[in-house]
N, CA, C and O of each residue as an XYZ file, in Angstrom:
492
protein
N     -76.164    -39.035    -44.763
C     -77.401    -39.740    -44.958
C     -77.140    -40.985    -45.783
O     -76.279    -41.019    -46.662
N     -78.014    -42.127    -45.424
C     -77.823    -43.102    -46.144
C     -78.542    -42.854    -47.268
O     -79.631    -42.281    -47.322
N     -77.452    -43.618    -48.802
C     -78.154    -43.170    -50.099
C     -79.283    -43.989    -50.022
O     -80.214    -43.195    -50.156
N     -79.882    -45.425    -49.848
C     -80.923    -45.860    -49.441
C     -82.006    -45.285    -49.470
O     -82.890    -45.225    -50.324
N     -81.870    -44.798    -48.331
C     -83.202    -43.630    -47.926
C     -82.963    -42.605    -48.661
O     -84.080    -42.456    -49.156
N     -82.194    -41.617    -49.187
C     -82.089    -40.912    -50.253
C     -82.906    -41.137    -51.672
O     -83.735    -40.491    -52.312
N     -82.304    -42.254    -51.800
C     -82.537    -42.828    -53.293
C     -84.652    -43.362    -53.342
O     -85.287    -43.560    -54.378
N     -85.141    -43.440    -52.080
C     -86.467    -43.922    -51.675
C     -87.363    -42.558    -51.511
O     -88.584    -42.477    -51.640
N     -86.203    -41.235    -51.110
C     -87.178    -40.098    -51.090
C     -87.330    -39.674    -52.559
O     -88.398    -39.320    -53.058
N     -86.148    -39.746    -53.202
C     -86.221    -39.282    -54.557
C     -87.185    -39.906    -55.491
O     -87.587    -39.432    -56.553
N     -87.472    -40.943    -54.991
C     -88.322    -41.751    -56.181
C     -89.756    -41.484    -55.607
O     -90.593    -42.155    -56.212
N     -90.236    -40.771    -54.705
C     -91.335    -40.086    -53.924
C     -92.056    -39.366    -54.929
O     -93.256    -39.269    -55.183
N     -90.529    -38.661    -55.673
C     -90.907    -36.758    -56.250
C     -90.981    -37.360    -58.387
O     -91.465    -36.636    -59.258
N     -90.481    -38.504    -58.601
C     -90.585    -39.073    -60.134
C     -91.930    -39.327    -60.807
O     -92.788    -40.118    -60.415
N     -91.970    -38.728    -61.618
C     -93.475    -39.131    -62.190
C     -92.745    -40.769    -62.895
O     -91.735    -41.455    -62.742
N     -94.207    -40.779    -63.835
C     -94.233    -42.142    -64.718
C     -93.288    -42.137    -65.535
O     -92.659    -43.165    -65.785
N     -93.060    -41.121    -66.023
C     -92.011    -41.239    -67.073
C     -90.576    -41.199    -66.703
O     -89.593    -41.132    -67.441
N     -90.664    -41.260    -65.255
C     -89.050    -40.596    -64.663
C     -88.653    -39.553    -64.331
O     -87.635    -39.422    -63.652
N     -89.388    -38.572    -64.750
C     -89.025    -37.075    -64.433
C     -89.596    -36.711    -62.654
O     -90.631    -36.921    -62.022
N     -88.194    -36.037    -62.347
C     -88.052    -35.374    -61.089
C     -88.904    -34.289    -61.256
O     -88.386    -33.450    -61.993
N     -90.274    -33.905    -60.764
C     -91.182    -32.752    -60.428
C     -91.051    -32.647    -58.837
O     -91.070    -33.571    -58.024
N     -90.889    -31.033    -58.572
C     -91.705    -30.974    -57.535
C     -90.797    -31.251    -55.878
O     -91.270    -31.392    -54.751
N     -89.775    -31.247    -56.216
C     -88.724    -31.844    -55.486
C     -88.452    -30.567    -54.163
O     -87.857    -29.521    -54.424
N     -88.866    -30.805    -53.102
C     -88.934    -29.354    -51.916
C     -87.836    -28.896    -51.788
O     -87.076    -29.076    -52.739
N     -87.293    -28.106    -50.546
C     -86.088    -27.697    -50.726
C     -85.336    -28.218    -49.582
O     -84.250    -27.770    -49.215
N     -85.900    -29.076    -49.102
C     -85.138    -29.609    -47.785
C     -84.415    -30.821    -48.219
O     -83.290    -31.192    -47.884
N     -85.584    -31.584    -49.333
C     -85.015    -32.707    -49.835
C     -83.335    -32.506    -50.834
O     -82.418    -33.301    -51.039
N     -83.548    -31.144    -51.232
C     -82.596    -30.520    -52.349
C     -81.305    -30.258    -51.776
O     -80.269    -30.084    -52.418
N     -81.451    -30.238    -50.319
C     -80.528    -29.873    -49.601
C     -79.721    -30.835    -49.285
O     -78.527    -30.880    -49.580
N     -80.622    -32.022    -48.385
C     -80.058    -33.256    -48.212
C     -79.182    -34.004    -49.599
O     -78.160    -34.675    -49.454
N     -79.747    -33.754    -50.739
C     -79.309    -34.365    -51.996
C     -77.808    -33.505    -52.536
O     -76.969    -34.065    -53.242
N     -77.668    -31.938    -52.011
C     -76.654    -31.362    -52.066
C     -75.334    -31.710    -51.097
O     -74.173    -31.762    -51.501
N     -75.770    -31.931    -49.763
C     -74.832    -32.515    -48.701
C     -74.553    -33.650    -49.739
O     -73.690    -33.453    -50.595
N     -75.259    -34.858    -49.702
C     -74.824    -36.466    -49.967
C     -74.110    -36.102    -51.480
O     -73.324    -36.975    -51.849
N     -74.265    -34.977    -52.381
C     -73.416    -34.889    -53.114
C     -72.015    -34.027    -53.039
O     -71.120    -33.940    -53.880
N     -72.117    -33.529    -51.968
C     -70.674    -32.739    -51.544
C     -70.008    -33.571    -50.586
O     -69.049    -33.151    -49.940
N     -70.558    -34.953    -50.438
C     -69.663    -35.339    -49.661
C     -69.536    -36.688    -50.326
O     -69.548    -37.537    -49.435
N     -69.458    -37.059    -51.124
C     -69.754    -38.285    -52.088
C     -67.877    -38.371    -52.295
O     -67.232    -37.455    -52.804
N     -67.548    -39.072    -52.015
C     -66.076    -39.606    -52.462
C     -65.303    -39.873    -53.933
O     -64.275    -39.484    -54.487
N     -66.650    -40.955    -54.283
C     -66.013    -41.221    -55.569
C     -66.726    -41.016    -56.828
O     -67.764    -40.440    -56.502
N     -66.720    -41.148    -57.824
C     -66.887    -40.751    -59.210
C     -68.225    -40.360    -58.956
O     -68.912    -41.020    -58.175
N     -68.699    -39.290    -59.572
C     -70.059    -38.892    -59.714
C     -71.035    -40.030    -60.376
O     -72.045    -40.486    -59.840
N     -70.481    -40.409    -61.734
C     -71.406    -41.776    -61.918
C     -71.933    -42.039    -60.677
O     -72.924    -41.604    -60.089
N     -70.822    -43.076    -60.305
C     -71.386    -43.691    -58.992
C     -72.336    -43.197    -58.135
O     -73.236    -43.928    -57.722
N     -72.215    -41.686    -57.720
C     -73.464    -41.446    -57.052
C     -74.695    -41.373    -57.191
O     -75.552    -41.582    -56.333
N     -74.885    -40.960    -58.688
C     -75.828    -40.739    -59.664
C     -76.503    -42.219    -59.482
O     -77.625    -42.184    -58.977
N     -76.100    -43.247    -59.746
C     -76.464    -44.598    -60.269
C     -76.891    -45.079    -58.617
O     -78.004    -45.578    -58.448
N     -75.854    -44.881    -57.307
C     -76.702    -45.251    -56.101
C     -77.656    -44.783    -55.798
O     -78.385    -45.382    -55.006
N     -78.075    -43.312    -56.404
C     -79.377    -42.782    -55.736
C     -80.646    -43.095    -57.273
O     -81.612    -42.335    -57.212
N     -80.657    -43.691    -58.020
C     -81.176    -44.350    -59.222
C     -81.682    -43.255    -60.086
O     -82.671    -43.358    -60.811
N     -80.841    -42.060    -59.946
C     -81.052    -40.898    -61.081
C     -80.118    -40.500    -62.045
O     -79.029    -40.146    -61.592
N     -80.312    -40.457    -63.642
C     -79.368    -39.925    -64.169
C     -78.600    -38.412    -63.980
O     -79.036    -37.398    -63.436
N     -77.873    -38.548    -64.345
C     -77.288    -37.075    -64.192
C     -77.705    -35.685    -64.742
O     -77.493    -34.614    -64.173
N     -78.307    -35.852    -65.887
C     -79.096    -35.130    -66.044
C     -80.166    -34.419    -65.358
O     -80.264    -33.252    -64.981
N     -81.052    -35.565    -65.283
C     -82.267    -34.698    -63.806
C     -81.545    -34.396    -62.482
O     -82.075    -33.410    -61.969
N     -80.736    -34.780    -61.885
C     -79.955    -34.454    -61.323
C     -79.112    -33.026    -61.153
O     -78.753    -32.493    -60.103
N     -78.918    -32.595    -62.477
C     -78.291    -31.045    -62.461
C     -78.618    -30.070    -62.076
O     -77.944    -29.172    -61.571
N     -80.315    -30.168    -62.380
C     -81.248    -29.018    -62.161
C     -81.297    -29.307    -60.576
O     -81.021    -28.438    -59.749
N     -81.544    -30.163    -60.358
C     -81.608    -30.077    -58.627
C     -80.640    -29.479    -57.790
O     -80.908    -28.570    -57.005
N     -78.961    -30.221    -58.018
C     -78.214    -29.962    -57.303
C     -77.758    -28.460    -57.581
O     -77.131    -27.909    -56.676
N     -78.020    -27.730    -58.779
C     -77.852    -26.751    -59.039
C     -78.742    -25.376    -58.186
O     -78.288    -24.377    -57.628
N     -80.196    -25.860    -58.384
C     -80.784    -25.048    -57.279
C     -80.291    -25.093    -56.064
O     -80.091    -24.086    -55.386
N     -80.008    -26.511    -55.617
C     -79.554    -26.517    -53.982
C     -78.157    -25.785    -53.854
O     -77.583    -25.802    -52.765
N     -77.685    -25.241    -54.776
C     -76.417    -24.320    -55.155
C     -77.043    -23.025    -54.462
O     -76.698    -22.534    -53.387
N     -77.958    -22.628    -55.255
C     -78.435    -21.426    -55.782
C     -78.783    -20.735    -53.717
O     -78.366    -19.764    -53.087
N     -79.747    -21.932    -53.369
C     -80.687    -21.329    -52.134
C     -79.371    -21.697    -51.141
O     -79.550    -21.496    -49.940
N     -78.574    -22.018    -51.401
C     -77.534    -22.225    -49.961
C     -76.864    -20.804    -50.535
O     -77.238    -19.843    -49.863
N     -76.307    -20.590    -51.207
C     -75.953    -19.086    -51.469
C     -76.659    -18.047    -51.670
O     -76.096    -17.021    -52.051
N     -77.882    -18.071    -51.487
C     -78.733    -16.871    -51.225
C     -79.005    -17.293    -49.679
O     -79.506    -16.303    -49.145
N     -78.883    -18.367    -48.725
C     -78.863    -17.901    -47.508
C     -80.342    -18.763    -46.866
O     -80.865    -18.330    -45.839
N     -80.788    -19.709    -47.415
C     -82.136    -20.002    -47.570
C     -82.020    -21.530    -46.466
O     -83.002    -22.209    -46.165
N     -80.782    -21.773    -46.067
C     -80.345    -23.235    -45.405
C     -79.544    -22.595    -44.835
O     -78.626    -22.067    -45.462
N     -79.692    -22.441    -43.243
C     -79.077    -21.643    -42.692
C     -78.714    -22.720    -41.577
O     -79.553    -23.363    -40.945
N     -76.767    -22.855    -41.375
C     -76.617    -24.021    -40.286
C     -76.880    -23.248    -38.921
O     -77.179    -22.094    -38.614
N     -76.557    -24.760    -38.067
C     -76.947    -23.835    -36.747
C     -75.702    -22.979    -36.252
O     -74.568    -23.125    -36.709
N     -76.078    -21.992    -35.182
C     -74.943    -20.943    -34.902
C     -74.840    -21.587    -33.751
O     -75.831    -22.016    -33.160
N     -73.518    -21.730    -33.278
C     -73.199    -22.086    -32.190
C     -72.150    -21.394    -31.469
O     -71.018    -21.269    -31.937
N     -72.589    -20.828    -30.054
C     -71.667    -19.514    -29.544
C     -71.066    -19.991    -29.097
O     -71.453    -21.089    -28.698
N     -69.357    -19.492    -28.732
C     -67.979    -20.278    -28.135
C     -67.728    -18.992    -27.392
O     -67.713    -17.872    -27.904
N     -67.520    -19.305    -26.040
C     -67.351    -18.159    -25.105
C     -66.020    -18.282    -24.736
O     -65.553    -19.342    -24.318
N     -65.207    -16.983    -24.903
C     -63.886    -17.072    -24.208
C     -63.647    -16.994    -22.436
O     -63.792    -15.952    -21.797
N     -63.338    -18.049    -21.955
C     -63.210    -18.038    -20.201
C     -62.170    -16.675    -20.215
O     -61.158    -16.437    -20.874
N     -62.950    -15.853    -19.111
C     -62.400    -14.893    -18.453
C     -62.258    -13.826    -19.153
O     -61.530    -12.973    -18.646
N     -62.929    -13.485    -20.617
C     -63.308    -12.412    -21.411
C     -64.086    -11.840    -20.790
O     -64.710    -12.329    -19.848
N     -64.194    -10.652    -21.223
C     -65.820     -9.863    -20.615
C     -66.102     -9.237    -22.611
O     -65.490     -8.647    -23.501
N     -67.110     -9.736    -22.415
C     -68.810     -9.257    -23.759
C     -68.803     -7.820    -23.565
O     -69.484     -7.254    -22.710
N     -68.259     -7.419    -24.128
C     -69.229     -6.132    -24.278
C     -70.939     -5.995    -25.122
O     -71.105     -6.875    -25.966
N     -71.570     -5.472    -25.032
C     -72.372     -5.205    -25.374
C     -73.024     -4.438    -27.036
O     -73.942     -4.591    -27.841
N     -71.752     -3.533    -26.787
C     -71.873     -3.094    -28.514
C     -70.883     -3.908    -29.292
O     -70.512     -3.478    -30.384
N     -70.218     -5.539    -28.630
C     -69.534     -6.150    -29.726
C     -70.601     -7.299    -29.906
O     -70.449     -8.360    -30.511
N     -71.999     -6.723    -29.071
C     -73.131     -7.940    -30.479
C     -73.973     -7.380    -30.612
O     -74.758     -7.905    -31.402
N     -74.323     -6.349    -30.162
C     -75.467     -5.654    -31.075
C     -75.347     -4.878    -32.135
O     -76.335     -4.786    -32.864
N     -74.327     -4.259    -32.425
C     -73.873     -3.449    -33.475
C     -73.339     -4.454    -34.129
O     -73.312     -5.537    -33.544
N     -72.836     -4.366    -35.370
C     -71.711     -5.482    -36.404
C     -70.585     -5.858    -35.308
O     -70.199     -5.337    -34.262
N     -70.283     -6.879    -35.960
C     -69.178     -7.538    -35.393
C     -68.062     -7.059    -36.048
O     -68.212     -6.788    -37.240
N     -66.811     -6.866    -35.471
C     -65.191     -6.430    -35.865
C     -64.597     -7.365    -36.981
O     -64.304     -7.252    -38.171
N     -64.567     -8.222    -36.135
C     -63.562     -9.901    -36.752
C     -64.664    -10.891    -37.130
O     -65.803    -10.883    -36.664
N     -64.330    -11.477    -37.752
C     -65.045    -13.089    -38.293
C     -63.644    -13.461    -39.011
O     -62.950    -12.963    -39.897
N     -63.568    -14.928    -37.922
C     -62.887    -15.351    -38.348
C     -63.498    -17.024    -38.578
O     -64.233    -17.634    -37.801
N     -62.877    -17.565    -40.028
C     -63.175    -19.048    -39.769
C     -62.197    -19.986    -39.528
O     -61.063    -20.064    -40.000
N     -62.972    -20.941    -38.454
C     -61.624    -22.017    -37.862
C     -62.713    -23.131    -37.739
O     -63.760    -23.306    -37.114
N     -61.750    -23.963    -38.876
C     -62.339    -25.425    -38.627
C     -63.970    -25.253    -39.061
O     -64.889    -25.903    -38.563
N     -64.061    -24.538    -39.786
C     -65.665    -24.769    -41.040
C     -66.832    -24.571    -40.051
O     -67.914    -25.071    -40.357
N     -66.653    -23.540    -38.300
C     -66.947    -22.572    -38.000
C     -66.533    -21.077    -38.228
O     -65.459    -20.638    -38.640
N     -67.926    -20.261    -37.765
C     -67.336    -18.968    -38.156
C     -67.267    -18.046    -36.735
O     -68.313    -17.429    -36.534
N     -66.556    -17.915    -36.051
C     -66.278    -17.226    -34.386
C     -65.365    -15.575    -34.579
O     -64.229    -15.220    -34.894
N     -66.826    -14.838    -34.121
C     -66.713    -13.605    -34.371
C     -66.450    -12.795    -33.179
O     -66.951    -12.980    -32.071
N     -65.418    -11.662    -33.588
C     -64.568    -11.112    -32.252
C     -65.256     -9.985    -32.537
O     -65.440     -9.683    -33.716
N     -65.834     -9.037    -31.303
C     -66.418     -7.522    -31.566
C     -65.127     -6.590    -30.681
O     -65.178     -5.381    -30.458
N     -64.073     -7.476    -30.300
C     -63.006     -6.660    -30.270
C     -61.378     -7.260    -30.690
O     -61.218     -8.480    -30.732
N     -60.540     -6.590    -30.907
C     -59.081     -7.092    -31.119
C     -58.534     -7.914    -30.273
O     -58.032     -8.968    -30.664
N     -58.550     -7.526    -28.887
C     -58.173     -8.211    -27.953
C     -58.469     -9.352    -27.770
O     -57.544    -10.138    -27.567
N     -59.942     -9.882    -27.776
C     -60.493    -11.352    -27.894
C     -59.667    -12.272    -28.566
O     -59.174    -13.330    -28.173
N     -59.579    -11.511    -29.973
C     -58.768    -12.529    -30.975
C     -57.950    -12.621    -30.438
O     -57.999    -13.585    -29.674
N     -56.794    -11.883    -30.388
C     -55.587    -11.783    -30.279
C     -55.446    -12.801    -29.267
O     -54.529    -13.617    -29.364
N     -56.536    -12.850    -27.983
C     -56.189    -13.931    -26.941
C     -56.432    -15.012    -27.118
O     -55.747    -15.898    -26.608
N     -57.520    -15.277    -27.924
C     -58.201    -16.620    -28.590
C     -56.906    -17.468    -29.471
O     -56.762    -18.691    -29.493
N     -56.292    -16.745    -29.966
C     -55.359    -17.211    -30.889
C     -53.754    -17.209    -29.829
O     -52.854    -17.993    -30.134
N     -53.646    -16.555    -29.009
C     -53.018    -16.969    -28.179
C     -52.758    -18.512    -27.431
O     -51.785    -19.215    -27.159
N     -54.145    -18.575    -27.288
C     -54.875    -19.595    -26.163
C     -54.761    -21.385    -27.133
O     -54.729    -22.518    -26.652
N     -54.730    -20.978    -28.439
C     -54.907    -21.955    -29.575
C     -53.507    -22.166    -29.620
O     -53.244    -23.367    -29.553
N     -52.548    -21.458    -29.707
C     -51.053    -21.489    -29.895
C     -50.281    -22.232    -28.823
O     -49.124    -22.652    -28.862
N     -51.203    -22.299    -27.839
C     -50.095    -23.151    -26.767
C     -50.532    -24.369    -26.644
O     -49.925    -25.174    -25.938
């Protein structure tokens, strides 16, 4: 996201005195991405989006809190192995394997899948 528009939603949620009230959780989220992906010195980010670091803590800290309780949920996206066959109790019951590749998470409800999946990756 551009800090721009970042820095224009944030000043939405500032009262008169400066203080961040009231700040939703979608916005908290977006403000958690643009700070996990921020390159250089935190100053710097702090100062492009026109908040000190301080009010700042409490925010990015909640947006801590609700991404690890599960509350920002990315999208799932299914990867089908050509010429596998699904069984049926490897998605309705728990899944076997979860494995993560590449900051997806692609879950095997049998050994064999993997084993071929990772085959299939190896050549």
């Amino acid at each position: 996201m551009d800090l721009a528009v970042l820095k224009k939603k944030i000043s939405s949620y500032k009262t008169a005195s400066g203080r961040l009230t009231k700040v939703p959780d979608d916005l908290t989220l977006e403000i958690l991405q643009s700070w996990e992906h921020w390159t250089g010195p935190a100053s710097d980010f702090y100062s492009e989006i026109g908040v000190s670091a301080k009010k700042m803590a409490r925010v990015i800290g909640r947006g801590k809190e609700l991404k690890r309780e599960g509350h920002f949920t990315e999208e799932f996206k299914e990867i089908a192995v050509e010429g596998a066959a699904v069984t049926s109790a490897g998605i309705s019951g728990h899944c076997g394997i979860e494995l993560v590749w590449k900051d997806n998470v692609i879950r095997f409800g049998d050994t064999s899948l993997l084993l071929d999946f990772l085959k299939r990756r190896r050549d």
